[in-house]
N, C-alpha and C positions, 0 to 999 in steps of 0.2 A: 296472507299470502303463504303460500304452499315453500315450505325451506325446497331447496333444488342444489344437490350434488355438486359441487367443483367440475369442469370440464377435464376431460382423463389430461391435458396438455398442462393443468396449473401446475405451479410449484407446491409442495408440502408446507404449509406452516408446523415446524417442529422449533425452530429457533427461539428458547426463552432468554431472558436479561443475563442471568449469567452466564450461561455459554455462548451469548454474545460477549461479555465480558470478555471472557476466555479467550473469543477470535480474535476482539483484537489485539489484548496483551500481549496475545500468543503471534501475531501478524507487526508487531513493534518490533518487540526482544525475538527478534531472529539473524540473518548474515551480516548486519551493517552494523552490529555494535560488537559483532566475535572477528571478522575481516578489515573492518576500514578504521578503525581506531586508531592503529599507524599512519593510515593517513589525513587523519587530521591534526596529528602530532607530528609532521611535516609540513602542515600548513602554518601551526599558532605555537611550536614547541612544547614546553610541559604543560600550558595551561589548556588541558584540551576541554575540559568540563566546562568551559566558558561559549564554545561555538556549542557546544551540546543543550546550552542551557536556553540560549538564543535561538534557536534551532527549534524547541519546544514550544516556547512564547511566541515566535512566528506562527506554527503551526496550528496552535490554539485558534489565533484568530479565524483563520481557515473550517477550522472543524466548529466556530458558532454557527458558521452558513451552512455547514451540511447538517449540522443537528435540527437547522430550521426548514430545510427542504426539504429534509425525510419526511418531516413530519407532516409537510403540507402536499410530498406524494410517493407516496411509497412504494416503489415500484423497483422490478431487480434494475432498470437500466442506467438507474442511480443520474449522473454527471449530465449522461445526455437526454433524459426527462426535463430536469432544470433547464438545459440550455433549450430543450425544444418549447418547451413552456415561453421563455425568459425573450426569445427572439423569434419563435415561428419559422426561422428557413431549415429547411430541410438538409440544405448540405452544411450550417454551421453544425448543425444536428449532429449530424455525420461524422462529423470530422473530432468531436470531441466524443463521439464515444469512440472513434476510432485510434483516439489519443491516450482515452482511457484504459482502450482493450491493449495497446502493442507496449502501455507503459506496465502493464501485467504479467504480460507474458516477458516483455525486457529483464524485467525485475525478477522471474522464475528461471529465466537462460541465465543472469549473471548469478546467480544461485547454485543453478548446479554447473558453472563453471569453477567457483567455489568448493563445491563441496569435492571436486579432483586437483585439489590444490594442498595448501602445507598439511592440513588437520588429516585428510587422508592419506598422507605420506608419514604419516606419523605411525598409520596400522600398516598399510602394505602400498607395495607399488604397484600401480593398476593408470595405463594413460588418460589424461584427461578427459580426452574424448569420449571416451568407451564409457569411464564411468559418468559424464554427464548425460551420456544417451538412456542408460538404463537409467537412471534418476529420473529423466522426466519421462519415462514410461512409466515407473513404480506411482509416480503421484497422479499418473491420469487412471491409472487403474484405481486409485486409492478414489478419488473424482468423481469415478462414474459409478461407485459401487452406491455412493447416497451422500445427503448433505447432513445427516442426522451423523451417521457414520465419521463421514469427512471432520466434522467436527470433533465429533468423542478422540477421532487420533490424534487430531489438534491438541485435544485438550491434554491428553499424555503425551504430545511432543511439548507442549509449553511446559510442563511439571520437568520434566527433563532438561531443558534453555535454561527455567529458572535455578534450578538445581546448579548448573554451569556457574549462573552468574553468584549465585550464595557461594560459591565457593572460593570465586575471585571474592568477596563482599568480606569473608571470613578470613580469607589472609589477610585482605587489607588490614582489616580491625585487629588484628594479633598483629601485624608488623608496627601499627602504629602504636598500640600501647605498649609494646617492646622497644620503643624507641629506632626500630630499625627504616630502611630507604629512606625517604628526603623528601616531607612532604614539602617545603619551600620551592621543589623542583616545577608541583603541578600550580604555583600559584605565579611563574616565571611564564610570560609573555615572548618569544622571541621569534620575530620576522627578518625577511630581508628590504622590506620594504615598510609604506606603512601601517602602522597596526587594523585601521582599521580595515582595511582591503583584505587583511592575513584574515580577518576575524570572519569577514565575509567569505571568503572562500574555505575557512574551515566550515561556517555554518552551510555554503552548497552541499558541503562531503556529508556532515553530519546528518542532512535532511534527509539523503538515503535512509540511516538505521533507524529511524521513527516512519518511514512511509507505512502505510499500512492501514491505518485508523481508517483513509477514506472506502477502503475496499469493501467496509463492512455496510454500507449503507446497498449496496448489491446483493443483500441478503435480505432488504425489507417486505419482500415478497414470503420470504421463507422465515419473518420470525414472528411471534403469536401476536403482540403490542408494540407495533414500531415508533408510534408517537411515543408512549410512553414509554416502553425501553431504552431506547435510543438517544436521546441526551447522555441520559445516566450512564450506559454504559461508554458511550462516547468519549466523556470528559472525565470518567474516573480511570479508563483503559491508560488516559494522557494521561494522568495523573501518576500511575500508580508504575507507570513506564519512566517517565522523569525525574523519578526519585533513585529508580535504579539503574539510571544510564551519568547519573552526575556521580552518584558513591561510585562506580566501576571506572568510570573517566577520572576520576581522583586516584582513585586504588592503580590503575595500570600507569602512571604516569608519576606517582610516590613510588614506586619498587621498580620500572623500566626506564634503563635510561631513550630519552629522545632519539638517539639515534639509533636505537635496536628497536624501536618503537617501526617510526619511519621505513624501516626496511623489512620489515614484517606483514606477511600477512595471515597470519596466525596472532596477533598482538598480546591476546588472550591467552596462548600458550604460555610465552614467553614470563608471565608474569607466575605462573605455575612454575617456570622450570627456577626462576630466580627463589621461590617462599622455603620459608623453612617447614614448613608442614607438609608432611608423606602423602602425597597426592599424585597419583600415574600420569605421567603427562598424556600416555596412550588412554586412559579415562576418558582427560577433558579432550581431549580429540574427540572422541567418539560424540560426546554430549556436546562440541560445536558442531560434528556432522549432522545433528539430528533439528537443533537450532537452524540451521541452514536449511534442511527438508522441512521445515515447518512454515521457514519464511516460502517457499517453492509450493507449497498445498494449498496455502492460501490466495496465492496471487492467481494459479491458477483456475480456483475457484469461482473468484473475481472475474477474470477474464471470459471462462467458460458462459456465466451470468450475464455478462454485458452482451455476447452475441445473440443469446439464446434473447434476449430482449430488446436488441435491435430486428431480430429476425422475426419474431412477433409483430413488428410494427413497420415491417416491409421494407425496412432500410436496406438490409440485406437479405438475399433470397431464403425464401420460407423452408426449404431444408434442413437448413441451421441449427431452425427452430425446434426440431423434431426432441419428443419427450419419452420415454422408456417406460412402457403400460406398466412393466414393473418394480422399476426400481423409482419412476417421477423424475428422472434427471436427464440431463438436456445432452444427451451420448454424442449426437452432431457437434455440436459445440463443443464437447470435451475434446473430438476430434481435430477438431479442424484447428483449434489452438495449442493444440500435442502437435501436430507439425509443423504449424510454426516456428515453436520453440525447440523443436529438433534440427529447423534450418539455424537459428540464431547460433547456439550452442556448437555449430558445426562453422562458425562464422566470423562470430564474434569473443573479443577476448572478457573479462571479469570488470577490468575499470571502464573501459566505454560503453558496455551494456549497462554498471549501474549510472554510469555518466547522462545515458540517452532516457533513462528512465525518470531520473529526475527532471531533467531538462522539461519532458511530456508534460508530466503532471505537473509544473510549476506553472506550464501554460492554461492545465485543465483547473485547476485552483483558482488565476485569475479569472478564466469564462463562469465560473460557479461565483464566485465574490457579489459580480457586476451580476448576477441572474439576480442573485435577494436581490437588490436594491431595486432593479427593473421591475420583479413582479411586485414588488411593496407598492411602486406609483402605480402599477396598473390594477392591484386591487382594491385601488382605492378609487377606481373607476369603475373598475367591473367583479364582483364578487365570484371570481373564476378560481377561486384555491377552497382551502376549509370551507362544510358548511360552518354557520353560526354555533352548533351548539358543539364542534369539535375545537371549536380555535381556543379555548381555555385550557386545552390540552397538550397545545403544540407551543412547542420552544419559539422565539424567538430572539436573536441574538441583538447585540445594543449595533445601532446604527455605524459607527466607527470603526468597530471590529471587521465587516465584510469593506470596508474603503479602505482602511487599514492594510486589509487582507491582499488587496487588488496590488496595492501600490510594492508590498514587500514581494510578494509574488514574481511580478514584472523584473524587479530590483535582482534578485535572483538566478534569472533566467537570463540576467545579461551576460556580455561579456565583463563585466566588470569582475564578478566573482572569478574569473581567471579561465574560463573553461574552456579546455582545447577546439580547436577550430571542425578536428573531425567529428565529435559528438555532436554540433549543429548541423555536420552534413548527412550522419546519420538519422537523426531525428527529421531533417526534410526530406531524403528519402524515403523512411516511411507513412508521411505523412501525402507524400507524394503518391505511393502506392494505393493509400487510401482514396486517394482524390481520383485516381483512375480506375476502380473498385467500382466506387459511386456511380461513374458515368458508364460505365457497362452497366452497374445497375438499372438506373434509369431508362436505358435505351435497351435492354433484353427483357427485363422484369417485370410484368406490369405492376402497373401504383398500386399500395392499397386502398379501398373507399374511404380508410380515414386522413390517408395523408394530409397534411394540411392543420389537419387538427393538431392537441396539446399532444404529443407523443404518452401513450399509454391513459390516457382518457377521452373519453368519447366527449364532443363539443355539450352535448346533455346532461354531462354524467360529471357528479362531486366525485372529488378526489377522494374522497371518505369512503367512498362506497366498496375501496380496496383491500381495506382492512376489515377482518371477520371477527 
């Protein structure tokens, strides 16, 4: 058979293992471990590396089932593929990529609410507003220029985040072998209630500064070997994030006391302004403002991605979907999620947007959990995932880890973990929005002919057949 051109609407495959790598280290170590670190040091007192550490191990289990669903479909619209696979209804369909899409774009509005917060008040005085609006214009220009692009700035914004964090890492290291701050401080447990509850709701806060990892599975359309990439870079990204989010939770909590901690949201300054080593505080300003812009390029990446692939598959109107003959990128969907997050950020304040973003995706985790297990019994009835000769190449995670996954998930998402009562009214708001989205869809729209079918494969058509 005669090879045949990519249709001009696909996405680029340019994405290799390492700069996926890069996505997502670079999509981890961004706003939530330079901003909310005082607040988890309000939750659990000095031990805050203890929710950070649980936080990680949670999340693990989570990321075995997306390293196994990529594998078995690789498609940009990631979460809600799974679930349309995993259950067939069109509007659960819906509703989790719509969970997917508003927990991206939440997580890019509390971002550059952020970024006009203490770290830029440290170079100039500029309102928050103003500078949150031109922030999430800079990254949809940055967006829509290419995903080849979009990365390579990533990849010098993350050089830059880690750079930050080496420098909190290297005072720590010289304060502690000069005997100076109090490391006994960050090994000090202290609540007002009981511990376990504090440790849980440190670990809600902490889940924010690791979100990220799953957004990269919204890239598998655009990276060269997703099966095999995609573990690897996966679980070394967790990896190699959680080494440097427990020295820096030690470091800022041996040199800061707890309650300069807590009342910070620059937390990561503070520990620069206390070290004995000649470091510009106006420096690390600038290097969390960029950490901050890097968590904000990816999410909206993610975001841009999940429309552009629900719009594909007729869930939302084929507009959306529209791809740039010359750049291959999905300009509608850049769009349409740039003003969104220009209403958020005009809306919404920094802790209830990261409040609502977790909250999302701790329900889109447990829908992904319960999808492995569901499509494991049904491929053992019907051979509708991998062909034969690709399954030797796709991950599979140990049975426990996705029921595991479900149960912590859930756990989370309660009120148990403490969570204000207005972040669930936000998040069913939007969820709300989506749900009245749909039903104009449905009733203005017509179907597409595959509706019905696994979302992004044809009833005929192996999943394999995705990958070039």
């Amino acid at each position: 058979m005669v090879a045949t051109a990519p249709p001009p609407s696909a996405l680029k495959r340019t994405v290799g293992r390492r700069m996926l790598l890069v996505f997502i280290v670079g999509d981890i170590l961004g706003a939530g471990i330079y901003a909310l670190t005082g607040r988890v040091a309000g939750e659990v007192g000095g031990a805050i590396w203890i929710p950070f550490l649980v936080a990680f191990a949670l999340a693990t289990l989570t990321a075995t089932a997306y390293a196994e669903l990529v594998g078995r479909f690789p498609r940009a619209a990631g979460a809600a593929v799974y679930a349309q696979r995993a259950y067939g209804r069109p509007f659960v369909t819906f509703l989790v990529a719509f969970a997917v899409l508003m927990s991206g774009i939440t997580s890019a509005s509390a971002a550059a609410r952020a970024f006009g917060g203490d770290y830029l008040a440290e170079l100039v005085t500029v309102p928050t507003l103003v500078a949150a609006w031109v922030f999430v214009l800079a990254i949809a220009a940055v967006n829509v220029i290419g995903i080849s692009e979009s990365v390579r700035v990533n990849l010098v914004l993350t050089a830059v985040e880690v750079t930050g964090l080496v420098v909190i890492l290297v005072i720590g290291a010289r304060a502690f072998l000069a005997g100076e701050g109090d490391p006994s401080r960050a090994m000090t447990l202290t609540t007002d209630g009981p511990a376990w509850m504090a440790v849980l709701g440190g670990t809600a806060l902490a889940f924010y500064a690791l979100l990220g990892f799953e957004d990269s599975v919204n890239l598998a359309e655009e990276c060269r070997h997703p099966r095999r990439d995609f573990p690897r870079a996966l679980f070394g990204g967790i990896a190699i994030t959680g080494v440097i989010y427990l020295a820096v939770a030690f470091t800022t909590s041996m040199l800061v006391e707890t309650d300069t901690l807590a009342g910070s949201t620059g937390p990561l300054l503070e520990v620069v302004r206390v070290a004995g080593l000649v470091f510009p505080p106006w420096l690390f300003a600038l290097i969390a403002l960029v950490a901050v812009s890097n968590t904000a390029l990816i999410n909206m990446i993610m975001a841009s991605r999940v429309v552009y692939g629900m719009s594909r598959e007729g869930i939302v109107p084929g507009w959306l979907g529209r791809v740039g003959s010359r750049r291959q990128t999905p300009w509608t969907a850049i769009a349409f999620t740039t003003v969104i997050a220009l209403t958020l950020v005009s809306t919404g304040d920094l802790s209830g947007l990261a409040d609502t973003t977790v909250l999302l995706l701790l329900l889109v985790f447990a829908t992904v959990n319960v999808s492995v297990l569901v499509l494991r019994r049904r491929s053992r009835r019907d051979d509708d995932a991998t062909p034969h000769g690709d399954a030797e190449r796709t991950f599979r995670a140990p049975t426990w880890a996705p029921v595991l996954g479900t149960v912590v998930s859930l756990v989370l998402a309660s009120p148990l973990t403490g969570r204000e009562a207005d972040v669930y009214a936000r998040a069913g708001i939007l969820l709300g929005i989506g749900v009245v989205l749909y039903v104009v869809n449905r009733l203005f729209v017509p179907r597409a002919p595959a509706e019905g079918a696994a979302l992004g494969v044809d009833q005929g058509e192996p999943a394999g057949t995705h990958e070039s």
